[in-house]
C-alpha positions as CSV (number, residue, x, y, z in Angstrom):
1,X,-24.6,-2.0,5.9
2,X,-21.2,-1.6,6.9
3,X,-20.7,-5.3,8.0
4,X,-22.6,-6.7,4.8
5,X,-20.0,-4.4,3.0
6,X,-16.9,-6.1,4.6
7,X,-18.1,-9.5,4.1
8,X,-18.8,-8.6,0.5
9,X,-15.3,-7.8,0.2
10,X,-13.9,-10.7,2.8
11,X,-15.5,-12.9,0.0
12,X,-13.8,-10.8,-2.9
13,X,-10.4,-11.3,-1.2
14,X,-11.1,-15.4,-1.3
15,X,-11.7,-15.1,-4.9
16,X,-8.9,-13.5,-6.3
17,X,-7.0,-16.6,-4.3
18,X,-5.0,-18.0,-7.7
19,X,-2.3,-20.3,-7.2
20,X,-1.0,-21.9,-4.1
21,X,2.3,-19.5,-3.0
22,X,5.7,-21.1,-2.5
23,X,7.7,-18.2,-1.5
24,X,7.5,-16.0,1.6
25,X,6.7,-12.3,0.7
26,X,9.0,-9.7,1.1
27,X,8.2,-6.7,3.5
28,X,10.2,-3.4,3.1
29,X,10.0,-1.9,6.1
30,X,10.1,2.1,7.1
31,X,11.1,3.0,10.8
32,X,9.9,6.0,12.5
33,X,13.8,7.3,12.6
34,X,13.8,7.2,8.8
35,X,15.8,3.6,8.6
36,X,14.6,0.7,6.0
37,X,14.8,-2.9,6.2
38,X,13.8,-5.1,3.8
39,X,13.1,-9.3,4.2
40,X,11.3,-12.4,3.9
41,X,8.8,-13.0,6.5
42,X,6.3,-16.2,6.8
43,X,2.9,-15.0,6.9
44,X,-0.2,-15.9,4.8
45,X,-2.2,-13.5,5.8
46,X,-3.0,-10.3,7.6
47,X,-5.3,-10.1,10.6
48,X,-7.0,-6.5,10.5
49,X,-9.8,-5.7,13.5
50,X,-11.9,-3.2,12.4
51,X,-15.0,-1.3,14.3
52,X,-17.4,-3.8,12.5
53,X,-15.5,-6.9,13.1
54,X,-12.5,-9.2,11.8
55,X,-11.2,-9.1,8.1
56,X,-8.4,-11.9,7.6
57,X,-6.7,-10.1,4.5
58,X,-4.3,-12.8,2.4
59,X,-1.0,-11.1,1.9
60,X,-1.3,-11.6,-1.6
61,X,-4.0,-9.1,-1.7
62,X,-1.9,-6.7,0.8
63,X,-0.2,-3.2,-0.9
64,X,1.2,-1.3,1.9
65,X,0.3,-0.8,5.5
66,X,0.0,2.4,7.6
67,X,1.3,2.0,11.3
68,X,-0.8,3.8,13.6
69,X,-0.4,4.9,16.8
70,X,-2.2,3.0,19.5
71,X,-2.9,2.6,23.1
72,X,-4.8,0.8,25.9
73,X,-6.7,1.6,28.5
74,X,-4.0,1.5,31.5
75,X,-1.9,4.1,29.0
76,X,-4.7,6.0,29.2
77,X,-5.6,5.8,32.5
78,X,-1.7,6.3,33.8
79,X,-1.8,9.8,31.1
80,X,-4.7,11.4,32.1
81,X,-2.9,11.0,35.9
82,X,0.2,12.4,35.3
83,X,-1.3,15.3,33.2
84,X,-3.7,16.3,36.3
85,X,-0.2,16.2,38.6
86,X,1.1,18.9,35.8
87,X,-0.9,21.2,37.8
88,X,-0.2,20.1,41.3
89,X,1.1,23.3,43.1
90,X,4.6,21.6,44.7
91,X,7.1,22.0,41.7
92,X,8.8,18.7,42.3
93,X,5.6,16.8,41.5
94,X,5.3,18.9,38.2
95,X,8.9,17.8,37.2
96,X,8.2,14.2,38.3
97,X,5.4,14.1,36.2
98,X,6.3,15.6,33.2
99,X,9.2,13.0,33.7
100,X,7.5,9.9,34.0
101,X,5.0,11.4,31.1
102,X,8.0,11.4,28.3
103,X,9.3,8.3,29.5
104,X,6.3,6.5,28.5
105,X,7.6,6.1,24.9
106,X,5.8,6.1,22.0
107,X,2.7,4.7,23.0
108,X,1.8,8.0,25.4
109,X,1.5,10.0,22.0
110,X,-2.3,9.2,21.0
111,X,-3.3,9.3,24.8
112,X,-2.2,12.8,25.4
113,X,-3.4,13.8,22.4
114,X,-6.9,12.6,22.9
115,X,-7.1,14.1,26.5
116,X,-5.4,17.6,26.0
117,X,-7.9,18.5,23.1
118,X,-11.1,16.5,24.8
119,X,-13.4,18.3,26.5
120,X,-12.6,16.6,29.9
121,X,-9.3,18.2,29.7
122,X,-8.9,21.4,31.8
123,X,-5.5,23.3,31.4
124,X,-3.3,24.4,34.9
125,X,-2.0,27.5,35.8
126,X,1.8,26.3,35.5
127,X,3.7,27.1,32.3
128,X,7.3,25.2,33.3
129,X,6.1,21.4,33.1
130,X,2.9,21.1,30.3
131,X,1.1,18.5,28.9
132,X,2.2,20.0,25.2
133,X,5.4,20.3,26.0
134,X,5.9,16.4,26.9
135,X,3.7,16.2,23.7
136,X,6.3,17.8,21.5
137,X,9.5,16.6,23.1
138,X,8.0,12.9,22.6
139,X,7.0,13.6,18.8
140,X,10.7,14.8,18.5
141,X,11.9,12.1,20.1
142,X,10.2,9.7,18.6
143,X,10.2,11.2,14.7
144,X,6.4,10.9,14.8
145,X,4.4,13.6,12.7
146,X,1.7,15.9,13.8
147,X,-0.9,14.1,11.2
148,X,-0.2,10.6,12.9
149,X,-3.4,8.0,12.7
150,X,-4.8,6.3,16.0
151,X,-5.2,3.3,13.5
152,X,-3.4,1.1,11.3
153,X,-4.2,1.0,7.6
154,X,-4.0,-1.5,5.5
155,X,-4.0,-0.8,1.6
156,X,-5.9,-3.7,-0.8
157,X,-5.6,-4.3,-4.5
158,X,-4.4,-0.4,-5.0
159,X,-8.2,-0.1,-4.3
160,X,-9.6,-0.3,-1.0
161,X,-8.1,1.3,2.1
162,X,-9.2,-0.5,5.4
163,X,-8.4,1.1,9.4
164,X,-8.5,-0.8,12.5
165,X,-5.6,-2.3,14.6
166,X,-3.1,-4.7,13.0
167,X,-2.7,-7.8,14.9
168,X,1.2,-8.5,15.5
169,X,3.3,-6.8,18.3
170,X,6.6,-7.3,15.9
171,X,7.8,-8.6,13.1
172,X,10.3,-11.0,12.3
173,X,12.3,-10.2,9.6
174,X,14.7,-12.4,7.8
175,X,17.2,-10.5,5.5
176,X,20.4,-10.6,4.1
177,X,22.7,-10.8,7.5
178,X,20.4,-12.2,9.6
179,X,16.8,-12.4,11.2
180,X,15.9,-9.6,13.0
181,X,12.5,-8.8,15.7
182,X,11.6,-5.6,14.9
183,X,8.9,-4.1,17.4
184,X,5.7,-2.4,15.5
185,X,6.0,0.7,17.5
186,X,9.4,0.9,15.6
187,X,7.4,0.5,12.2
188,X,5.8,4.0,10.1
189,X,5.3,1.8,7.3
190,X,5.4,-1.5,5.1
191,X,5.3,-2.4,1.7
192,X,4.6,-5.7,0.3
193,X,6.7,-7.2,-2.2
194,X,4.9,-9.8,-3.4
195,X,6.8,-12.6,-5.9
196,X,4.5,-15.5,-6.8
197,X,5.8,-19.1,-7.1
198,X,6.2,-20.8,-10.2
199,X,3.0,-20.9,-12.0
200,X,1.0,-18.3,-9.4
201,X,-0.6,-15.4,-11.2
202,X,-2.0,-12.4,-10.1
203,X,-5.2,-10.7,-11.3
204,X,-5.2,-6.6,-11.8
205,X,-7.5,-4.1,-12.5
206,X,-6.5,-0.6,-14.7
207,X,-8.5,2.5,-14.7
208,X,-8.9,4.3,-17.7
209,X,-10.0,7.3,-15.4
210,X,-6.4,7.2,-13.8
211,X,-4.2,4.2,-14.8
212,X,-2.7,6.5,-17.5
213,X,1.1,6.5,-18.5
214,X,1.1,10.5,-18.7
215,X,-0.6,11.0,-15.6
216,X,1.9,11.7,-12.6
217,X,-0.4,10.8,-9.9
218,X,-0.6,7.4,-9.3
219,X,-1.2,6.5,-13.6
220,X,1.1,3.4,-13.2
221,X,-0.3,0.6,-11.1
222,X,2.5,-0.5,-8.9
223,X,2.3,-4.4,-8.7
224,X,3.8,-5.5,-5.9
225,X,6.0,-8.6,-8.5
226,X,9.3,-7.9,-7.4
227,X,10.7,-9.8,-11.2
228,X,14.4,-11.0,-12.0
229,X,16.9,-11.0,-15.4
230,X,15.7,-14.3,-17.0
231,X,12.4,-15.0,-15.5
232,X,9.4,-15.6,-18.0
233,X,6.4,-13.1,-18.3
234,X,3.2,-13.6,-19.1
235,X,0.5,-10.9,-19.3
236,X,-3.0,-11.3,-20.9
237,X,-5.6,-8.4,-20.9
238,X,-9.4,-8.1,-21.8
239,X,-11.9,-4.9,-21.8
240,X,-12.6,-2.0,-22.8
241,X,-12.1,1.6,-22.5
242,X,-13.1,4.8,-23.7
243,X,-10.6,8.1,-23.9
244,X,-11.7,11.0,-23.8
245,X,-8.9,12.8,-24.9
246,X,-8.8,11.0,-28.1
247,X,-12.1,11.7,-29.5
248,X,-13.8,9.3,-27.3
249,X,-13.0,6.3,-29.3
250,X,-13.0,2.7,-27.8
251,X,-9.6,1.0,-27.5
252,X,-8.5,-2.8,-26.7
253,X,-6.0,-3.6,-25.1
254,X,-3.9,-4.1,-28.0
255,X,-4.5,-0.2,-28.7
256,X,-7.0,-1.0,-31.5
257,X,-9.4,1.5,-31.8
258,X,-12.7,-0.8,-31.7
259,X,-15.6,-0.8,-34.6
260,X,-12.7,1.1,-37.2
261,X,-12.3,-0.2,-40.6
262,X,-9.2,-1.5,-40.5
263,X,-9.8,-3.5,-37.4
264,X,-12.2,-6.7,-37.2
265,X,-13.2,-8.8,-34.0
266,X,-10.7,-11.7,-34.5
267,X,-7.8,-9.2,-34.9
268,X,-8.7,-7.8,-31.8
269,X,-5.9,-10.0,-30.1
270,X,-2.8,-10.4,-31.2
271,X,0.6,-12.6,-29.5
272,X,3.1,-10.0,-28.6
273,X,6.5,-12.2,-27.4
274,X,9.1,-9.2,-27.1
275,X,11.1,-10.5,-29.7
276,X,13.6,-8.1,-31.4
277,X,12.1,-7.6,-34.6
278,X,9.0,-6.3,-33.4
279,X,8.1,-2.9,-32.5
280,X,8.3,-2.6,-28.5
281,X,7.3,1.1,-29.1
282,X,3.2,1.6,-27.7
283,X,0.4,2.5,-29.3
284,X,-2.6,4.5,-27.8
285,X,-4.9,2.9,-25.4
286,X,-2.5,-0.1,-25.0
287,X,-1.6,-2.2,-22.0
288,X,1.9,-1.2,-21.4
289,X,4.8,-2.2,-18.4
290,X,7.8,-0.8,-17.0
291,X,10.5,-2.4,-14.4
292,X,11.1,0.1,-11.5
293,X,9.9,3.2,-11.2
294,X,11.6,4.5,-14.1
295,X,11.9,2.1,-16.4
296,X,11.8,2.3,-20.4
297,X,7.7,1.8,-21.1
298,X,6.8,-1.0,-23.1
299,X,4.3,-2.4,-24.8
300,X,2.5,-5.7,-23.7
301,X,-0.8,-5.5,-25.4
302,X,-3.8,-8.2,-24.8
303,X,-1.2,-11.0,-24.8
304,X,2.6,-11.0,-23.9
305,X,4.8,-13.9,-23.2
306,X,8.4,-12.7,-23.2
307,X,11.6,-12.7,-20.8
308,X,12.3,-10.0,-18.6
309,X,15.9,-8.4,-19.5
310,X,16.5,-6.7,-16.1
311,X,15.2,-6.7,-12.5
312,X,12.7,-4.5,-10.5
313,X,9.4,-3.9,-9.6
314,X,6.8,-4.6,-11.9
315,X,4.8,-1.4,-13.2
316,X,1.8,-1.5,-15.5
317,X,-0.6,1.1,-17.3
318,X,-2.7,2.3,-20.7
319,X,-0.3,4.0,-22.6
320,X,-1.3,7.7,-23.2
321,X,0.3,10.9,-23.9
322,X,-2.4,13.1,-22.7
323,X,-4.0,12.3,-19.2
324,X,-7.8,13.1,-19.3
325,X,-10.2,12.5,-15.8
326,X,-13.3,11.6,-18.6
327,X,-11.6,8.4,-19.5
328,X,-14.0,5.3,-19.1
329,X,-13.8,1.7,-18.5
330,X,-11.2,-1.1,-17.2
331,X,-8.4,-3.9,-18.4
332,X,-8.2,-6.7,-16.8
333,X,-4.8,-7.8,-16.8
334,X,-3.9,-11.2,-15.5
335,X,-0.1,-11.4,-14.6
336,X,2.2,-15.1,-14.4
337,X,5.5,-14.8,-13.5
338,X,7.6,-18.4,-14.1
C-alpha cells in the first residue's frame, strides 16, 4: 500500500509540472553553527530514497528540506569498536578511544546513539572516558540538537512530508561573491525559493480548516515566489468553502457569500487589477496576499492581475478575523508571475 501510495503521489508531482523553468531556484541555506547562505543552484529536481523506493521530487514541488543525520555501515562498525575499548581496563586505551570517538565528526552522532540505547549495548565499569560523554562533547561541538532525525525530510506542496536520505554529498551554491561547495553535513536546513520564468505558474491549494489570515499557526500559505518591484501578478481562484465561525455560510473566493440575494452566479467573479480607486481592503472568506512575512494583507479575490509595489516572499490566505478548526473546503489558487 505504501508503494502504490508513493507512485500515486510520484504521478501527482508530474502533474502539477506547468511551465518549462528558465531560472535556477534559489536555496537559503541554514548551517548547523547557526550561519545562512543564500544562492542559485542548478538542479531540476530532488532525488529522495525512501524505505519503499525512489521518489524523483521536481524542485518546483520542493518547500524545505530537513538534513538528517546519517551514517554507513563502516561508521558503525568503527563506533561500536571504540565504544567496547571504553571499557578496556588499561586507561591509555580508554583515552585513545574516546579520542578517536570525537574525532569522527559529525557523522559518529546517529551511530553512538543507536548503540548506547540498543539492547546490544552493555555499559563499562569506567566513568573517566564514556560513550555519553563523547556523545555530548560532539553534539556541542557540532551545534546538533538532542531531537536530531536519522533521516532527511523533504517537505512537498506545504502538504506532504517525505523521510529517506537525500541524494547529494554538497551543494554548490552560487551567490552574491562567489560559488561556494558547501558539504551536507554542514547543512540543518534548506528552503526553496522558488521564482518561475516568464510565463511559468504555479498551482496552490488553501485550507479553509487552517489557511486562515487570523490564525497564527501556519494560516498563510508561504509560496515559495520570491517577487520583485515591477513584476506583473496574476492570481485566479475557484472553490468553495464553508466558515464556521460565520454562521456556516459558503463563500467564493471573491468573499461572496454563495446562494444570498444580493449575489447571482455570473457575479460570482469579478476582475480585481489593484488599481487605486478600488478598495484593497478584504472582505470575509476572500483570497487574500501579503509580501514577506509581514506585509500589509491584501485582497486578490477570484481574479487579480496587478503590479507588485515592493519585493518579498509571496504569502497567500482566506481572509478572516476569527480562526475556527470547523472550517470546510479549498481554493484553488493558480499563481503567474511575468
Amino acid at each position: 500500500m505504501k508503494k502504490l501510495l508513493l507512485s500515486a503521489l510520484a504521478f501527482c508531482l508530474a502533474l502539477g509540472i506547468s511551465a518549462q523553468d528558465k531560472k535556477d531556484p534559489e536555496l537559503k541555506l541554514t548551517l548547523r553553527n547557526g550561519d545562512s547562505y543564500s544562492g542559485t543552484v542548478k538542479i531540476a529536481k530532488v532525488t529522495l530514497t525512501t524505505d519503499y523506493g525512489k521518489l524523483d521530487i521536481p524542485i518546483k514541488n520542493v518547500t524545505s528540506i530537513d538534513i538528517g543525520l546519517t551514517y554507513d555501515k563502516a561508521t558503525e562498525d568503527k563506533v561500536i569498536a571504540l565504544v567496547k575499548q571504553l571499557s578496556n581496563t588499561s586507561e591509555d586505551m580508554r583515552r585513545d578511544a574516546h579520542k578517536e570517538l570525537t574525532g569522527m565528526g559529525i557523522k559518529a552522532i546517529p551511530a553512538i546513539s543507536d548503540f548506547i540505547y540498543s539492547q546490544k549495548y552493555v555499559p563499562g565499569n569506567f566513568t573517566d572516558y564514556t560513550p555519553e560523554g563523547a556523545l555530548t562533547d560532539l553534539k556541542a561541538t557540532h551545534n546538533v540538537d538532542d531531537d536530531f532525525t536519522t533521516k532527511d525530510v523533504v517537505n512537498i506542496d506545504y502538504t506532504y512530508s517525505m523521510g529517506g536520505v537525500v541524494d547529494f554529498k554538497s551543494i554548490e551554491l552560487k551567490g552574491k561573491y562567489g560559488t561556494q561547495n558547501i558539504p551536507k553535513e554542514e547543512i540543518k536546513h534548506i528552503d526553496v525559493i522558488y521564482t518561475p520564468g516568464d510565463g511559468g505558474d504555479m498551482v496552490f491549494t488553501l485550507y479553509a480548516s487552517k489557511n486562515i489570515s487570523s490564525n497564527s499557526n501556519g494560516g498563510w500559505l508561504k509560496t515559495g515566489i520570491q517577487v520583485k518591484s515591477g513584476q506583473k501578478l496574476m492570481m485566479n481562484s475557484s472553490g468553495q468553502i464553508v466558515l464556521a465561525s460565520l454562521s456556516n455560510n459558503k463563500y467564493n473566493p471573491d468573499g461572496k457569500v454563495v446562494g444570498s440575494s444580493t449575489t447571482d452566479e455570473e457575479s460570482d467573479v469579478s476582475d480585481y487589477d489593484g488599481s487605486e480607486y478600488e478598495s484593497t481592503y478584504p472582505q470575509y472568506g476572500q483570497v487574500v496576499y501579503r509580501i514577506g512575512e509581514y506585509g500589509t494583507t491584501m485582497k486578490a479575490g477570484a481574479k487579480y492581475n496587478g503590479t507588485v509595489t515592493s519585493s518579498g516572499m509571496l504569502y497567500i490566505s482566506i481572509y478572516e478575523t476569527i480562526y475556527n478548526s470547523a472550517n470546510t473546503g479549498t481554493y484553488t489558487v493558480k499563481i503567474t508571475l511575468k
